[in-house]
C-alpha positions, 0 to 999 in steps of 0.5 A: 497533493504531496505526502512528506517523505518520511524515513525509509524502511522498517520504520516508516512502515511500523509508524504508518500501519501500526493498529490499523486495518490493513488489506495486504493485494498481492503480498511478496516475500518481502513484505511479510518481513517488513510486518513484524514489529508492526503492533495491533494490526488486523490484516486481510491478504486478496489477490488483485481479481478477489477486490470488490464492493463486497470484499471491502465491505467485510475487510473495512480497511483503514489502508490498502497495502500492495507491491508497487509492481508485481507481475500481473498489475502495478499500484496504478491499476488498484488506484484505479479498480479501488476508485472505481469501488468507492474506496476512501481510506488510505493506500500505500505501495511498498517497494524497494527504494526507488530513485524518483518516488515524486514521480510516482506520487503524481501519476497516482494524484493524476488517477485519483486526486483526492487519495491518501498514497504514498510509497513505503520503501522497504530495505532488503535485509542484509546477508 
């Protein structure tokens, strides 16, 4: 299952997370900026190791949103622990543009068919 790609940058994240319930792992520098302008947003920020059962059950995300890499796990590795827990909403991996986002789209379907993924990619800000 394959997501139109949509406008990249601020945009597209503003259109995809605005009022919705968002579990922010791992969050960089970058991200925090990319969040203004989003309206009605209710966030919860974990690391990767605070992720279970029970942390879902009290944050209720209507999206997961991590760093594509970081430096203790990548976005395969929370396809994984959040199949495995039974999530079933929305997860995003956010990053700089990258050259081939199909390719990552298909590695995520391959761990977890049925999930809704797609990659927000965030514009650095210019100097």
């Amino acid at each position: 299952m394959f997501f139109p790609k949509r406008p990249a940058g601020l945009p597209g994240l503003r259109d995809d997370l605005g009022g919705r319930r968002i579990l922010v792992v791992e969050p960089s520098q970058t991200l925090p900026l990319a969040l203004r302008g989003v309206a009605g947003a209710s966030v919860t920020i974990a690391r990767l190791a605070m992720i279970d059962a029970a942390l879902l059950a009290r944050a209720t995300p209507d999206v997961v949103l991590a760093p594509l890499l970081s430096p203790e796990h990548d976005i395969l590795d929370l396809a994984r622990l959040l199949h495995k827990l039974g999530y079933s909403g929305a997860l995003r991996a956010y990053c700089q543009p990258v050259p081939n986002a199909r390719l990552i789209r298909a590695e995520v379907q391959q761990i977890w068919p049925e999930v809704d993924f797609d990659i927000l990619e965030v514009h650095p800000r210019p100097d």
